[in-house]
C-alpha positions in Angstrom: 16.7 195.6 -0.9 18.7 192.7 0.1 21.5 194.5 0.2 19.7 196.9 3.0 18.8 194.0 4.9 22.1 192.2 4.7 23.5 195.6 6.3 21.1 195.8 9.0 21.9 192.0 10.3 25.5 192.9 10.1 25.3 196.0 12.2 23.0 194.5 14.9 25.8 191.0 14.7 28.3 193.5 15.5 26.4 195.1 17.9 25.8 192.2 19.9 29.6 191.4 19.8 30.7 194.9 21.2 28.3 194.0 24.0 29.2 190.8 24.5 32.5 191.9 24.8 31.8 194.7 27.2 29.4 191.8 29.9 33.1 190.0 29.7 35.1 193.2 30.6 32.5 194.4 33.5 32.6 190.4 34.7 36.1 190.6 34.8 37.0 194.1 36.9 34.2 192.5 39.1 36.1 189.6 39.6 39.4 191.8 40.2 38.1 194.1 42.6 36.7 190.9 44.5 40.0 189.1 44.5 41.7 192.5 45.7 39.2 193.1 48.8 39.8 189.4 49.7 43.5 189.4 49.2 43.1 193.1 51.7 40.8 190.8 54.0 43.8 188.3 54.1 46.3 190.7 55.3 44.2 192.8 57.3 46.2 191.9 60.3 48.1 195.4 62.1 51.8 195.5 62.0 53.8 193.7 64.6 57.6 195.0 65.2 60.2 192.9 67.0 60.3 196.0 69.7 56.3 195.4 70.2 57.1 191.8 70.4 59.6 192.2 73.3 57.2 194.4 75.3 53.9 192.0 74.9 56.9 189.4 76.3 58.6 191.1 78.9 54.8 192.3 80.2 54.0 188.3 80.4 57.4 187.9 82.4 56.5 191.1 84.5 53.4 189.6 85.2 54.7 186.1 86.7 56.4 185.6 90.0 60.1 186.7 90.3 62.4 184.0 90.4 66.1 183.2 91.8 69.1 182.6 89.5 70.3 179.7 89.3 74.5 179.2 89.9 76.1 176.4 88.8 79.6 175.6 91.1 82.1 174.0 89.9 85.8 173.9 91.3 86.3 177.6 90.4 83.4 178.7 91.6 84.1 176.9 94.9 87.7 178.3 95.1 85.9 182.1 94.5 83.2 181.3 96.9 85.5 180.7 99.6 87.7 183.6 98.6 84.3 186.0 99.1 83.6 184.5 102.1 80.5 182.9 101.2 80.8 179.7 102.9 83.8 178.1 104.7 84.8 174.7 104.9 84.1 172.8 107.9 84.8 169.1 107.3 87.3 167.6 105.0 86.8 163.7 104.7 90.0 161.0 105.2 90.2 161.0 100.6 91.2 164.6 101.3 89.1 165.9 98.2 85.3 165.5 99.9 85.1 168.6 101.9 82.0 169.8 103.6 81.4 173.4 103.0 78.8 175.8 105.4 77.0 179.1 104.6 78.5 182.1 106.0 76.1 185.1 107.6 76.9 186.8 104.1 76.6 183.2 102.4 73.1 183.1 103.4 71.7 186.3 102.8 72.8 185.8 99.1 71.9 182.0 98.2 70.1 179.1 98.9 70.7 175.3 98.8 68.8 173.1 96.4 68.3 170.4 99.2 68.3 173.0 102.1 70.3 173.6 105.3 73.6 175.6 105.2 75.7 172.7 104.1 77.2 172.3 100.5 78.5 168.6 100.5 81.5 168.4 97.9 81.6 164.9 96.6 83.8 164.4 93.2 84.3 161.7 92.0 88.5 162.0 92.4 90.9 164.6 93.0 90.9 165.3 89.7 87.7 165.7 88.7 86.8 169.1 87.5 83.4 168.4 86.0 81.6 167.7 89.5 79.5 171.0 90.0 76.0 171.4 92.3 73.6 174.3 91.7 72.8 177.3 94.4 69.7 179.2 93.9 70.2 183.2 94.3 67.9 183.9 97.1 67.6 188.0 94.9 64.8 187.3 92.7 63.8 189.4 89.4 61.7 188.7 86.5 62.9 186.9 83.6 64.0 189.2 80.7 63.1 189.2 76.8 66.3 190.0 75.4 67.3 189.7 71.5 63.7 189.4 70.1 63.9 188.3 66.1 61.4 190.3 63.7 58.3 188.0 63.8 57.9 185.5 61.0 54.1 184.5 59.4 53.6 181.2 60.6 51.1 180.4 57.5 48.2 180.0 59.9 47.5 184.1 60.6 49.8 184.2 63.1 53.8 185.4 63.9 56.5 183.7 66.0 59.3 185.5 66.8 62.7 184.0 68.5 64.0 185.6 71.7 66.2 184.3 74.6 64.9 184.0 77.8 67.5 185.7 80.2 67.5 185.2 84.1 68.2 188.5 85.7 71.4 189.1 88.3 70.0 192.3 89.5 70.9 193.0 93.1 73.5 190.4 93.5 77.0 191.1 94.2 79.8 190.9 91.8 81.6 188.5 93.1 78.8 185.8 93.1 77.7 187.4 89.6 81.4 186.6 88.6 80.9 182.8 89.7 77.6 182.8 87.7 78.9 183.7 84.2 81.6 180.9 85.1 81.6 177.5 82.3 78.7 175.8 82.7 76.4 178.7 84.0 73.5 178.9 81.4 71.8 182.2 82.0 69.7 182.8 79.0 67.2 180.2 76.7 66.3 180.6 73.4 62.8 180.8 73.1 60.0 181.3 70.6 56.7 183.3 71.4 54.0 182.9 69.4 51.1 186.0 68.4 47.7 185.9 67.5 45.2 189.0 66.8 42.5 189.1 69.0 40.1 192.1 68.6 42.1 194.1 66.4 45.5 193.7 68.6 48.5 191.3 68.7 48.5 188.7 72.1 50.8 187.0 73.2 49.8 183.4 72.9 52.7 181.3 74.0 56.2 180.7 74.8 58.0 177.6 74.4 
C-alpha cells in the first residue's frame, strides 16, 4: 500500500516537473519571437543606395537657383585672359606692375566683376608676387552637381549620411575661360555630407553641410 502511494506522488512530482519545464520553454520562444519582431521593427527602414542618394541630392540642387562659377585669377590666368581677348589692359601705373584691365564685348558676355563695372584693378604686392589673385563670377549659371556620392553610413540615430562633393558646373562656358578655371587655386568642388531620414515610408533628404 505504501508502496502504491509512494508511486503515485512520484509520477504526479514528475509530472509537474515536465510541465514546469514546458511553461519555461513556451515563455522562452515567446520571448524570442518578441525580441525578433522588435529587432525587424528596428530595421524596418527601406534600403538606401549611394545612386538613390545622389538623385534625392542633385533633385535638391535642381530645385535651387542656378548659380555662376566662380574663377579665381591669378598671374596665369591674367596672361590667358588677355590672350582670349577677354579684357585688355588700359592703364599701367608709374611701379610698372599695377595695371588696370577692362572687359572686352566678349569679356562681358562671359563674366562678371565681384565689385562691378568693367574694370579689373591688378594690385600685387611687387613684381614678383605670384600669389595676388581676384575672383570673376561666370555670368553662365547651372545648378550645382552631386558628384562622387559615398554609400550611406547609419548614423546610430535611424538615419544615413553619405559624403559627396559639391561640384560647380562649367556648362556653357568657353574653353579658354574653363582652362583658366581649373588653374592653381580654382576650387570647383566641396566635400559635403547629406544627411537622410525616413518620412512616411521613404528616404528625404534632410540636410547638407
Amino acid at each position: 500500500m505504501a508502496g502504491r502511494v509512494n508511486s503515485s506522488r512520484s509520477r504526479r512530482q514528475t509530472e509537474g516537473k515536465v510541465k514546469s519545464t514546458r511553461n519555461w520553454r513556451t515563455v522562452g520562444a515567446v520571448a524570442l519571437v518578441g525580441a525578433a519582431f522588435l529587432f525587424a521593427g528596428c530595421n524596418s527602414n527601406p534600403p538606401l543606395t549611394a545612386d538613390q542618394a545622389q538623385a534625392l541630392i542633385q533633385a535638391k540642387y535642381d530645385q535651387s537657383p542656378a548659380v555662376g562659377a566662380a574663377i579665381t585669377l591669378n598671374d596665369l590666368g591674367m596672361r590667358q585672359g588677355a590672350t582670349a581677348k577677354y579684357w585688355d589692359r588700359s592703364k599701367i601705373y608709374p611701379n610698372k606692375y599695377w595695371a588696370d584691365f577692362t572687359l572686352t564685348a566678349d569679356g562681358k558676355k562671359l563674366v562678371t566683376l565681384t565689385g562691378g563695372g568693367d574694370v579689373i584693378q591688378w594690385r600685387p604686392e611687387n613684381p614678383e608676387d605670384k600669389s595676388y589673385s581676384l575672383i570673376v563670377t561666370t555670368v553662365a549659371t547651372d545648378h550645382l552637381k552631386a558628384r562622387d556620392v559615398k554609400d550611406p553610413q547609419d548614423d546610430g540615430t535611424g538615419a544615413k549620411t553619405a559624403i559627396f562633393n559639391e561640384a560647380v558646373s562649367l556648362n556653357g562656358v568657353p574653353a579658354p575661360l574653363a582652362e583658366i578655371a581649373h588653374n592653381p587655386g580654382n576650387k570647383l568642388s566641396t566635400k559635403k555630407t547629406a544627411t537622410f531620414v525616413v518620412d512616411g515610408g521613404n528616404w528625404k533628404l534632410q540636410s547638407i553641410n
